[in-house]
N, C-alpha and C positions, 0 to 999 in steps of 0.2 A: 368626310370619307371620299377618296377617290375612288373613280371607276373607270375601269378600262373594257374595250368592248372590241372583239373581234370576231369575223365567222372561224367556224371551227374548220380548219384546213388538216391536211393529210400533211405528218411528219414535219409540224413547221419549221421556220430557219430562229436561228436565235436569239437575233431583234424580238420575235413574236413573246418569246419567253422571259426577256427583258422586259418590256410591257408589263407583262402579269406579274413581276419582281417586285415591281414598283406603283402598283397598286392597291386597295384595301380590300376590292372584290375585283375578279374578272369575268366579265361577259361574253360565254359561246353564243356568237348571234348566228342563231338556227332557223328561227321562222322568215326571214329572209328568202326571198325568189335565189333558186342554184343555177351556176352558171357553169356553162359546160367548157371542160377543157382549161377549168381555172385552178387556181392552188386551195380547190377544194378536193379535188379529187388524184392532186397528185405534186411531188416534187423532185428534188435533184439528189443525188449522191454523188461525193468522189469517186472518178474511176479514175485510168490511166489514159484516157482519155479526154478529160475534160468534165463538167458536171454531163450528167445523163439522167433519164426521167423514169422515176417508177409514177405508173398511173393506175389508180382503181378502173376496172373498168363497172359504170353506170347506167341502168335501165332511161333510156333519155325518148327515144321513138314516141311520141304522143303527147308529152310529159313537157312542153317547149316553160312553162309559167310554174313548176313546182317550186316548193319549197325545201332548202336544204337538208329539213328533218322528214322530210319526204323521200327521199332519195334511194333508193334500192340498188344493192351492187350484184352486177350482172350476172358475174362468174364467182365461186369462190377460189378457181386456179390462180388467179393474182397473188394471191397471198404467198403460194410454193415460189413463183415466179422472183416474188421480191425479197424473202428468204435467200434463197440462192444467190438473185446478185450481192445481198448484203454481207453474205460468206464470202463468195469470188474478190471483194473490193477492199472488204476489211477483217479478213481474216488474219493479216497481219499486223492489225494496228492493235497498240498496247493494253489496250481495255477491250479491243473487238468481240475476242469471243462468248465474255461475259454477256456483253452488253446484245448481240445478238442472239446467245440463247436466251436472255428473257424476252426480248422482241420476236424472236420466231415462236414462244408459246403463246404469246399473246394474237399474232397476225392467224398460227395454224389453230387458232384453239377449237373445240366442238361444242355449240354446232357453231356451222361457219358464220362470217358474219352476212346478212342480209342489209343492215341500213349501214348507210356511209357516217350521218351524223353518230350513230353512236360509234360504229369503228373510229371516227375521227377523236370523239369526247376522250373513250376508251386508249389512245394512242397520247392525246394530248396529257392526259392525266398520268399517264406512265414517266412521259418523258418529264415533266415538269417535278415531280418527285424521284427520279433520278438524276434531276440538278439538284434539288435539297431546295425546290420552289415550293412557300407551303398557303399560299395565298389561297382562299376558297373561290372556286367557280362553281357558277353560278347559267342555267342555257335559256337565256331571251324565249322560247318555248313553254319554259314553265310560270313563264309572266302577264303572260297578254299583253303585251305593250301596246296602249294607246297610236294610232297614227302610223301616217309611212318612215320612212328614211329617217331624217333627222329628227321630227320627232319623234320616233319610236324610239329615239336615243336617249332625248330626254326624260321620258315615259321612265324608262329603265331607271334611268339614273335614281330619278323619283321615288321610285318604287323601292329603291334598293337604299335609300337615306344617302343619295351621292349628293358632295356639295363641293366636287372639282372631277371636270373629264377629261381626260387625259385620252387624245385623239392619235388614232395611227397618223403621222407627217402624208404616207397616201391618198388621204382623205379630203386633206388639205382643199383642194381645188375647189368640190361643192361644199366644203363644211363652212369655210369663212363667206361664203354667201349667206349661211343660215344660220350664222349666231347669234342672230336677235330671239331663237326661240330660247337658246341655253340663257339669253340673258334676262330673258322675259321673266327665269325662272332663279333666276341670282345664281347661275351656276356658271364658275368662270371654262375657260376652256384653255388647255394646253396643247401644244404637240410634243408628241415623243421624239426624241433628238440622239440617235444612233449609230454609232460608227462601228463599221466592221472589223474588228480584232484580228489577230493573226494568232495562229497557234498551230503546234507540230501538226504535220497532215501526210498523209502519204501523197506518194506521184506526184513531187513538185512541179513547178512554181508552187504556190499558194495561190487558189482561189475560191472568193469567198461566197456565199449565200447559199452554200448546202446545207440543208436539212439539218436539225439540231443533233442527228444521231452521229451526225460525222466528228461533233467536238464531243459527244459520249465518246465513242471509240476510241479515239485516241488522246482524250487528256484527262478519263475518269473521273476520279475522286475530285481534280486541279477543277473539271469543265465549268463550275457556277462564278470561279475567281476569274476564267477568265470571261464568259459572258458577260460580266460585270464590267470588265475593264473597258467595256465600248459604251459603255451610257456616259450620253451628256447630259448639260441640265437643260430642262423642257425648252421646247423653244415656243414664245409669246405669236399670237395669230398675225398683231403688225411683224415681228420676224420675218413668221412663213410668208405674209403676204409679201414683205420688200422683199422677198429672195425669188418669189413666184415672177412678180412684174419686171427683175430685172433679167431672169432668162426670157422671158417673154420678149423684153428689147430686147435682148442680144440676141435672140433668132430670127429679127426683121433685117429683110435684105435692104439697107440705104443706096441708095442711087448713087454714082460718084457723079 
C-alpha cells in the first residue's frame, strides 16, 4: 500500500493532488505545530496581474507552538472577500461560473467556519472530487502517531498497513537524513517527480502554481487529463540526493 502524507493546506496547487492520484491512502497531517504565513493558510490565483494571494485570516497572538487542527480563523469576512475575487478573475473562464458557485457555497456556508483544519479538509475534499480524485483520506489527528517528524511518518505509515512512502520532493532535504528510520521498518521511500503542465488560462503568458481552482475553471470536465499529464515516474532518494549536491556545487563561488 502506498501512502502519501501532506499538511492540509488552503486551495492547494495541482502537484498536491497529483500526489493523492497516485497513492492508495492520503494523509492530512494535522497534528503538526502551524506555521504562520505558510500555504496553510493561504494561496495564489490567476489575476491580470500575475498570481496574487487569497489568505485565511488566523487567531495566531499567544498561540506561537499550536497545532494545525488547532487553528481558529479569525474573521469569517474572508470568505466574501475571496468569493469576490474568484468572480472578478474568473468569471470568464469556461467552467468559472459553475465551479465557483459551488466554491462560494461551500467557503459562504452557515455557520461560518471557525477551524482552518477543517475548512482546509472540507476544501481539499471538494476539489479532489471535482478532479474525479477518489483516493481515501485519511487526518494524522485521528491516529496518534508515535514520535516527532519523521517518525511520526512512519507511525502513520504503520498504522495505515503502508509498505511504500511516497515523499513530497520538498521534503527532500531532512527526509534523506532520516531514512534509516523508514528502513528500519522495511518501508522503501520515494519522491514525487512533477512537472507543471500548461493549459488554457486567462491573462496570458501562462504561469504556473496556482491554486488547483484555476485548472477547474478553465479546463472542467479535461482538468484530471491534464493534471495527469505532469507526473513523472518517482524519483529514487540517490536521484534527489545527486540533484541536491550538485546545486549545492554549483552555488559555491570557485576562486579564479
Amino acid at each position: 500500500m502506498k501512502i502519501g502524507i501532506m499538511q492540509p493546506t488552503y486551495l492547494p496547487w495541482i502537484g498536491y493532488f497529483d500526489m493523492m492520484d497516485q497513492v492508495d491512502t492520503f494523509v492530512l497531517l494535522d497534528h503538526v505545530q502551524f506555521s504562520k504565513q505558510s500555504w496553510q493558510q493561504r494561496n495564489r490565483i490567476k489575476t491580470p496581474h500575475g498570481l496574487e494571494w487569497l489568505t485565511v485570516p488566523v487567531e495566531v497572538k499567544g498561540k506561537s507552538r499550536q497545532s494545525i487542527v488547532d487553528v481558529r480563523v479569525q474573521t469569517a469576512q474572508f470568505a466574501k472577500k475571496h468569493v469576490h475575487a474568484l468572480e472578478m478573475h474568473y468569471a470568464r473562464a469556461a467552467f468559472g461560473a459553475a465551479v465557483i458557485r459551488e466554491l462560494a457555497g461551500l467557503l459562504l456556508r452557515e455557520p461560518p467556519w471557525e477551524s482552518l483544519a477543517e475548512l482546509n479538509v472540507a476544501l481539499i475534499g471538494w476539489i479532489s472530487r471535482s478532479l474525479g480524485i477518489v483516493t481515501p483520506v485519511v487526518r494524522s489527528s485521528t491516529l496518534a502517531p508515535r514520535g516527532e517528524r519523521t517518525e511520526a511518518l512512519v507511525s502513520i505509515c504503520e498504522q495505515l498497513g503502508g509498505t511504500h512512502y511516497l515523499s513530497a520532493l520538498g521534503s527532500a532535504e531532512y527526509l534523506l537524513g532520516d531514512l534509516h528510520f523508514f528502513e528500519a521498518r522495511g518501508i522503501p521511500v520515494t519522491f514525487h517527480h512533477y512537472v507543471h503542465p500548461k493549459y488554457t488560462q486567462l491573462y496570458p503568458p501562462f504561469v504556473p502554481y496556482a491554486s488547483a481552482i484555476d485548472l477547474l475553471c478553465n479546463e472542467g470536465p479535461g482538468a484530471l487529463a491534464v493534471l495527469r499529464s505532469g507526473r513523472r515516474p518517482d524519483l529514487s532518494p540517490a536521484a534527489v540526493r545527486q540533484t541536491l549536491e550538485t546545486r549545492e556545487a554549483a552555488s559555491v563561488d570557485h576562486p579564479v
